[in-house]
N, C-alpha and C positions, 0 to 999 in steps of 0.2 A: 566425581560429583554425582549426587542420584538424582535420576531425573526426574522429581520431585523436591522444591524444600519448604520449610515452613519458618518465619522466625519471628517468635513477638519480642516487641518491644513497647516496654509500658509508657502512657503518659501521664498528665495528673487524672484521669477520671477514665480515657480508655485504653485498650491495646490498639499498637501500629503495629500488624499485622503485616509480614509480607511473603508472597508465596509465589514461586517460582518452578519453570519444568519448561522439557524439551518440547517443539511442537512446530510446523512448518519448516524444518531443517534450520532452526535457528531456536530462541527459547522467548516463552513470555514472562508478562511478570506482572503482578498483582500488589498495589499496598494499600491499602483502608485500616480508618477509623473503627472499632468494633465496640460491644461491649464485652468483658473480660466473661459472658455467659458464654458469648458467643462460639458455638460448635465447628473448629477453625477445621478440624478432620476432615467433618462432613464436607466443610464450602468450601474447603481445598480441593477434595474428589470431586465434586460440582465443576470447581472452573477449569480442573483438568479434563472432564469430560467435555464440555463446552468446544474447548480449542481441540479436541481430540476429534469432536465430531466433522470439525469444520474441514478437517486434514482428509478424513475419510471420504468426506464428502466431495473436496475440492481440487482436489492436489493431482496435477498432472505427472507428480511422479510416486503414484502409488497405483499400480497398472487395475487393482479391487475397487477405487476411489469411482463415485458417479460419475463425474466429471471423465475419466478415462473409457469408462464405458458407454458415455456417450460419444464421444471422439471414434469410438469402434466400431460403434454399429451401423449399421445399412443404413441408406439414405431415405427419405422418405419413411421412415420407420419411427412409431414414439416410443422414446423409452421413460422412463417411469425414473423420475430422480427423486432426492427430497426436496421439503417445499422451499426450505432454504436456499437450495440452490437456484430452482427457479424463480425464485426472488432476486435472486444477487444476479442470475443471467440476464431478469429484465429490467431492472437498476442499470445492468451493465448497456443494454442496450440502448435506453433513454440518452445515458452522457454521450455515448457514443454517437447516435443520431446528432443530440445538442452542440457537439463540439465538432460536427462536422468531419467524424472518423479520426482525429486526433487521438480518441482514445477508444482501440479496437481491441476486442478480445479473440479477435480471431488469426491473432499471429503467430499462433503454435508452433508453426511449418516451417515457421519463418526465423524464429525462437531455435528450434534444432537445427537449422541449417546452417547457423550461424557458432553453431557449439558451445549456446548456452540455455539446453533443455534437459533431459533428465538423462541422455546418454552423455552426452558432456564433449561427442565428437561432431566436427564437420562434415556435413556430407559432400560429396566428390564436384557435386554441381555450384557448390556455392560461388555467387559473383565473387571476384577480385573487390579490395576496398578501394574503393573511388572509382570503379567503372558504369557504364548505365545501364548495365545487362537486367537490374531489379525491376520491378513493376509494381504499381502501386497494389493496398488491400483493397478487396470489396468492401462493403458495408457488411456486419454482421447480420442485421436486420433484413438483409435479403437473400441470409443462405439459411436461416434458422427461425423455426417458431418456438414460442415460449407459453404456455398452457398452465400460468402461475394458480388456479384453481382446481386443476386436475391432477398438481405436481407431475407433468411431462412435457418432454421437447425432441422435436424432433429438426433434423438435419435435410435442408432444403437441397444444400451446396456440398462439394467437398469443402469442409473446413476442419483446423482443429482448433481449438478453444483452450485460450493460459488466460488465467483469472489471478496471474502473479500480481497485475496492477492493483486488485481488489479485495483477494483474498484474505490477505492480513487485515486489512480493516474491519472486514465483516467477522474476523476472529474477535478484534479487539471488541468491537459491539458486543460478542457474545459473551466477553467477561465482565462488561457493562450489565448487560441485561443480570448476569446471574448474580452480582453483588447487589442491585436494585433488588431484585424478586425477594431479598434477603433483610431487606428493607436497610442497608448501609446507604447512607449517604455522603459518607465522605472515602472517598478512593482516587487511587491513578492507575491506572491498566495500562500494559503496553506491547504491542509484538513487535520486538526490530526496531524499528524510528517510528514507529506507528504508534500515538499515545489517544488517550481518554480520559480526561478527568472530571471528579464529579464533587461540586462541595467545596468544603475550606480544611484546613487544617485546622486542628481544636482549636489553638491560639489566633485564627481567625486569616492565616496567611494563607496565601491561592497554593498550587502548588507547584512545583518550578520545573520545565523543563530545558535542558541543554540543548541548542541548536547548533548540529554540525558543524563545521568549516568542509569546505569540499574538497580535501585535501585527499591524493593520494595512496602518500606513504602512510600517514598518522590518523590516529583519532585524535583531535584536539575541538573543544568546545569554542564555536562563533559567539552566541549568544547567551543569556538566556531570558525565558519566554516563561510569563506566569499564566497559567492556565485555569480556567474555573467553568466547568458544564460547556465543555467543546471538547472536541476531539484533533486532532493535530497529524501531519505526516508529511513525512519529506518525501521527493524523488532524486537521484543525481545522476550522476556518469561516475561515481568518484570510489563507488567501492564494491560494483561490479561489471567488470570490462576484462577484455582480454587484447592481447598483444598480436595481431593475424598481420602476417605480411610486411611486420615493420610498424605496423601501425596499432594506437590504441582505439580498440572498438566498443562503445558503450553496448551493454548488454539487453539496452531500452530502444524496442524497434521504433522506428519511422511510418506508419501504416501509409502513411501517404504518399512516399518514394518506394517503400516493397524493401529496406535497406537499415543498419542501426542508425540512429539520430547521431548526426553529424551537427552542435549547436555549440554557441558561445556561450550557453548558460550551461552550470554549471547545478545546480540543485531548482529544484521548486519546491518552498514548504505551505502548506494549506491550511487554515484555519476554518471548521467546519463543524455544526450541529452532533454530526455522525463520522463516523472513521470510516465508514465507505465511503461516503463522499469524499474526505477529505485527502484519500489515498488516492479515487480513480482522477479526480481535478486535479491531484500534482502529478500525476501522470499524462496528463492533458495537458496541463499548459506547459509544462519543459518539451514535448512534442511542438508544439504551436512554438514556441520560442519567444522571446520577451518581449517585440512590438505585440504582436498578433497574440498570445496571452495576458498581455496585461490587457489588451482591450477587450477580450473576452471575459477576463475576471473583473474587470470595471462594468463591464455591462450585468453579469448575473452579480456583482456587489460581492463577488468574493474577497476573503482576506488572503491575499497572499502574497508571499517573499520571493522574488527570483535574485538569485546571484550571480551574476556574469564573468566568466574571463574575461579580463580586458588587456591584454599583455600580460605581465607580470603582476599586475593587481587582479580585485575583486573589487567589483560593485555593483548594488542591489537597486533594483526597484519593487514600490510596492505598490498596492492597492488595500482597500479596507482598512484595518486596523493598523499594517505596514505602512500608511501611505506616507506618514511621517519620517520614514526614514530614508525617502529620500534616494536620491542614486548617484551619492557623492561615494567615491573610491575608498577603501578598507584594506588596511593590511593586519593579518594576524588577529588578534580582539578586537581591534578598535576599530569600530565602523568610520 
């Protein structure tokens, strides 16, 4: 497959455009509405560069990447990012503050100790799973400053910095912004589980996304969810963890044990203005767990879906737009 594709497809009046390529170790994808003038080459190159920039910029496993060279450097020292980033670090910082460290970017160390960072092994010290050897994270916000006018930040603390919880969204924004600046108004963007969309479909439908099951073994589709000018994202346990000691370990720290999230839920999906948000609050609230996140998402009037293990079943609570469904038990499709 090249890591680029392009494929239209006509409708009565425009092209459905869809363009796809590699990017964050995993691939995006792009569909809109166009008109058949439309220079798909060009705003293919555009949205490839977009998600290309955000990788360089972000990605704690490109050791060139800003993001790693800030993790590098001397403490006390500013280094000079771009502006995007230090947007996204004080985006990151605000939820973070707001959710009471639920959702912390500063679990890097924590991240590779666990052997799920960009070396891929355990270091020798890592706690036992179920022991209390862990300790809780600091607060970001008082080992780092963020200088989003000056584009720099400098490192107060030893910490390192994974912006895995955020990063894909603020890709997906950027393939937002670049099919806007283009003046399309009808698309669906998406990195991973991380979606965006904008508009209708010509014949006037929203446009639909598949909502996981939090299964294991399988991909197989729970729901689906029609979307129109919001952004969308899931978090789970369910399809990155690893097996240490007999045990399965979610690959989504705990910042407030020092340990992976040990929880009965099972996904959190987010319904949100922006894909940052909507990525770093289901990272937030599947941390928080589904008493203490649903009343945090009832309080900021989030829309979102938590679904629980409950034995051998599944069932969901929600808030916002979710709230209708309720937290009666689901097997398989059928809520």
């Amino acid at each position: 497959m090249s890591k680029m594709s392009i494929e239209a497809l006509r409708d009565t009046q425009r092209k459905l455009w869809r363009v796809s390529g590699a990017t964050m170790g995993t691939r995006y994808t792009a569909a809109f509405h166009a008109s058949p003038k439309t220079d798909e080459e060009e705003l293919a190159a555009r949205l490839a560069a977009a998600v290309g920039a955000v990788d360089e910029q972000m990605s704690n496993w490109k050791e060139s990447s800003d993001l790693s060279r800030l993790n590098r450097a001397e403490l006390d020292c500013w280094v000079p990012v771009s502006r995007n980033l230090a947007a996204l670090l004080a985006r990151a910082l605000e939820i973070g503050s707001d959710t009471h460290n639920a959702f912390n970017i500063g679990v890097g160390d924590l991240v590779g100790m666990w052997g799920f960072g960009p070396s891929g092994e355990q270091r020798a010290h890592r706690p036992g799973v179920g022991t209390s050897q862990a300790s809780p994270c600091p607060s970001v916000s008082e080992l780092i400053d963020v200088d989003v006018q000056r584009c720099r930040v400098r490192r107060r603390g030893p910490v390192a910095l994974d912006l895995c919880g955020i990063a894909k969204g603020f890709g997906v924004d950027e393939l937002a912004r670049v099919l806007s600046e283009h003046g399309i108004g009808s698309w669906l963007v998406g990195i991973d589980g991380e979606m965006r969309a904008c508009g209708s479909k010509p014949d006037g439908s929203p446009w639909a996304i598949a909502l996981e099951a939090p299964d294991y073994e399988r991909h197989a589709a729970m729901a689906v969810i029609e979307l129109s000018n919001a952004a969308i994202a899931t978090s789970g346990d369910y399809r990155h963890w690893a097996d240490i000691d007999g045990a399965r370990v979610s690959h989504t720290m705990d910042p407030r044990t020092g340990a992976p999230l040990r929880s009965s839920v099972a996904s959190v999906t987010v319904i949100a203005p922006t894909c940052v948000d909507a990525d770093a609050y289901a990272t937030a609230l599947l941390v928080l767990g589904a008493q203490a996140g649903r009343d945090y998402a009832q309080r900021r009037r989030l829309d979102s879906l938590f679904v629980v293990r409950d034995g051998d079943a599944l069932r969901t609570i929600g808030t916002g737009c979710f709230a209708n469904v309720g937290s009666a038990p689901f097997h398989g499709n059928n809520w």
